[in-house]
Backbone as a ProteinNet text record, in pm:
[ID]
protein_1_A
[PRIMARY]
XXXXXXXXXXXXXXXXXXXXXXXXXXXXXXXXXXXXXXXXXXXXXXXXXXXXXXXXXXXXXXXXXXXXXXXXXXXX
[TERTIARY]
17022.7	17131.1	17144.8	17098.5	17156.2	17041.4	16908.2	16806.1	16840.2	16882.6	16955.2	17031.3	17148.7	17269.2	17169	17107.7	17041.6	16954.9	16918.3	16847.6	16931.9	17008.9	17190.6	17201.5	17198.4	17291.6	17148.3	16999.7	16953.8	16901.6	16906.2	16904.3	17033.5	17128.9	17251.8	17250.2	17227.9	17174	17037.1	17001.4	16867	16909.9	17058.5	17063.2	17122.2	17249.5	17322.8	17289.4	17131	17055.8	16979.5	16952.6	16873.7	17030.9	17158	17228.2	17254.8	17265.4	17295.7	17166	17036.6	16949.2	16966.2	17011.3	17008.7	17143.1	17199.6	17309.6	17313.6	17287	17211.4	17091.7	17030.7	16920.9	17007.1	17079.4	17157.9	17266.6	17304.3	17342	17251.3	17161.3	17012.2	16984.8	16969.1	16932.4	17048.7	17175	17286.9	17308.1	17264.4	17279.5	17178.9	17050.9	16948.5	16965.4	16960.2	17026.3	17142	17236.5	17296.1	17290.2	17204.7	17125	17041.4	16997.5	16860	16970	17101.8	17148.7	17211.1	17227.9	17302.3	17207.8	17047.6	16949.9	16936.8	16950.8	16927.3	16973.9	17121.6	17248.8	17254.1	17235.7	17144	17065.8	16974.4	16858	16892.5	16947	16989.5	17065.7	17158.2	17251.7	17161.1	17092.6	17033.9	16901.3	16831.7	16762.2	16892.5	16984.5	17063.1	17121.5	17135.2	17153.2	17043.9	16921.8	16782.9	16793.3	16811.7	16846.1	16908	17034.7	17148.9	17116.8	17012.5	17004.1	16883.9	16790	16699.5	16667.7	16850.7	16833.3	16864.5	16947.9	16975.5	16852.5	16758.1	16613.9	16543.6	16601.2	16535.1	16408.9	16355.5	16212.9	16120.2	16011.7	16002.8	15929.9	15832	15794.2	15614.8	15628.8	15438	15425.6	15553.6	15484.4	15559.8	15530.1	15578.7	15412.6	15456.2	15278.9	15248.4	15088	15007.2	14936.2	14901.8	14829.4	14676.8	14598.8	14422.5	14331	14338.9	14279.5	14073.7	14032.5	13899.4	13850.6	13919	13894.9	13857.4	13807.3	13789	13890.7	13909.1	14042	14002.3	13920.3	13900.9	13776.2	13820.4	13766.5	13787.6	13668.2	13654.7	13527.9
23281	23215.9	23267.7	23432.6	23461.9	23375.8	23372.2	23278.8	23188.8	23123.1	22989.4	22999.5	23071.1	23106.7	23148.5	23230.4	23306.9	23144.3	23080	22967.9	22889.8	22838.5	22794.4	22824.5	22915.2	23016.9	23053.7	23054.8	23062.5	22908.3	22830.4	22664	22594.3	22724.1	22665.2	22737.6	22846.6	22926	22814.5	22775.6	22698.2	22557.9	22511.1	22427.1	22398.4	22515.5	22548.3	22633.4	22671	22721	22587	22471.7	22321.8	22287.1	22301.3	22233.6	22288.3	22364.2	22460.1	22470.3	22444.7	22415.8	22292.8	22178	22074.8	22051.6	22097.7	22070.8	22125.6	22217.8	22278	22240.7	22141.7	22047.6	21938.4	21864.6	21741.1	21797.3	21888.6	21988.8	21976.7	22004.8	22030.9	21882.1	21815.2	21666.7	21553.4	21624.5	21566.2	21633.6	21736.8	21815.6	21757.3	21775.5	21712.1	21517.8	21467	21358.7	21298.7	21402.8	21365.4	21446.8	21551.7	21582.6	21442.8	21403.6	21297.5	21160	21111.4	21008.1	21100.2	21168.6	21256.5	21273.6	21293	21261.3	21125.2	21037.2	20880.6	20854.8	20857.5	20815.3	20861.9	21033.2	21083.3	21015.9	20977.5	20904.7	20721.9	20646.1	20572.1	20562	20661.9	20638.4	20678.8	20793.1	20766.8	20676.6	20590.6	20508.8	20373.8	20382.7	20260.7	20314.8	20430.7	20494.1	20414.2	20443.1	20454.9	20308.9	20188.5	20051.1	19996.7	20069.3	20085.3	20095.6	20218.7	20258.9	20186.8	20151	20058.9	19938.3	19903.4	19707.4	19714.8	19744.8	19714.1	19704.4	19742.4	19693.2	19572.3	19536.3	19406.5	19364.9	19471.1	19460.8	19545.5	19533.3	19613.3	19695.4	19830.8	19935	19816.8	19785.9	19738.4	19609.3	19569.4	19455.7	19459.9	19597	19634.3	19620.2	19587.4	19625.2	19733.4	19735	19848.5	19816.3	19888.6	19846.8	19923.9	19789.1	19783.4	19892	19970.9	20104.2	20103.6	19966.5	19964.4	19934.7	19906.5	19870.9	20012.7	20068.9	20219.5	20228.2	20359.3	20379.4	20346.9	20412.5	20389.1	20298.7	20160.7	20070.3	20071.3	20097.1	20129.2	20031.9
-25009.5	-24939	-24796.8	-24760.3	-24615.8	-24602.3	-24582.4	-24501.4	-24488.2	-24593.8	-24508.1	-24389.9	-24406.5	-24303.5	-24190.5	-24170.8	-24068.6	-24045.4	-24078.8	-24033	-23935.9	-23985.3	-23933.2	-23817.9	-23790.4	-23687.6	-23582.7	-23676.5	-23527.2	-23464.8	-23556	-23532.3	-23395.5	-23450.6	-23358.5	-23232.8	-23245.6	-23083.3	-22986.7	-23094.4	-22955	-22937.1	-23037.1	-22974.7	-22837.1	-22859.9	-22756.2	-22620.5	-22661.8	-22537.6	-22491.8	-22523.3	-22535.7	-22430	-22483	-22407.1	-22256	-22306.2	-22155.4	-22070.3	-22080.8	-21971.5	-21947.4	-22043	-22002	-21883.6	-21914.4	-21817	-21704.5	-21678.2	-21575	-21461.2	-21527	-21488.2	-21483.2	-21536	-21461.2	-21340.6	-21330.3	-21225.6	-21074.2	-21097.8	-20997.2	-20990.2	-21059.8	-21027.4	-20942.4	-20983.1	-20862.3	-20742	-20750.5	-20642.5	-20530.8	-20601	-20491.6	-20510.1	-20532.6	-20572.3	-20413.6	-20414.7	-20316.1	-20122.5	-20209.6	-20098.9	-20010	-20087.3	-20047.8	-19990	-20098.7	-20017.7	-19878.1	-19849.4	-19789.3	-19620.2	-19607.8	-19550.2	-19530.5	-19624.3	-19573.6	-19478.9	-19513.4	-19463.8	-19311.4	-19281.6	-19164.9	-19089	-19121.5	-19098.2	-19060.5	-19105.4	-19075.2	-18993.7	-18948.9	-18791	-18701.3	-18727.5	-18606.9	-18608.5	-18689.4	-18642.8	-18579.7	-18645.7	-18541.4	-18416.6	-18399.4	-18278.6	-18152.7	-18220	-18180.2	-18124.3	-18165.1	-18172.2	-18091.1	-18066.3	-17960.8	-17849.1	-17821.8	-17683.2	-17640.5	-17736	-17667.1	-17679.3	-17674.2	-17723.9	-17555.6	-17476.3	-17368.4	-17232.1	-17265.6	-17169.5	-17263.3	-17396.9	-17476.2	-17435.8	-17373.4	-17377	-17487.8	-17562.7	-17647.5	-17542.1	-17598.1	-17454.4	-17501	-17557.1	-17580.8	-17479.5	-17447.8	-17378.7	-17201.6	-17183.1	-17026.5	-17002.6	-16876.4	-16791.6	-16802	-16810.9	-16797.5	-16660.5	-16599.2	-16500.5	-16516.5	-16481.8	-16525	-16506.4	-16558.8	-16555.9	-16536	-16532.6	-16522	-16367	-16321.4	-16141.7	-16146.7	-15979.9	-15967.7	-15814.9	-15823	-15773.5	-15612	-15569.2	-15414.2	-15398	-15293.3	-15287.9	-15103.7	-15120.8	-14938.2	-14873.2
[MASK]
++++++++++++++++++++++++++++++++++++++++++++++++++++++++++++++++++++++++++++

């Protein structure tokens, strides 16, 4: 009969060590979790920041002139 009991009791220690890592790990998974929306959210003002300051030349930069770099410079 104690083997049984002693079975019990160490059946119930691993479960309650099973719970307690688990919770601990859903702990760590919200934590970083809102870390990461927390970076988005970061990341998104300033790409609309980014948007802001270079809607007002509404030119994109790829289609400014380049000027023709194959001519040669002194033409004498």
């Amino acid at each position: 009969m104690s083997l049984v009991a002693i079975s019990w009791i160490g059946l119930g220690n691993a479960y309650q060590l099973l719970v307690l890592h688990l919770g601990q790990e859903q702990d760590k998974r919200l934590q970083i979790h809102q870390e990461l929306n927390q970076h988005e959210m970061h990341q998104h003002k300033l790409q609309k920041s980014r948007l802001l300051t270079n809607e007002s030349a509404r030119v994109s930069r790829r289609n400014r002139y380049i000027p023709n770099t194959t001519r040669p410079i002194d033409q004498e």
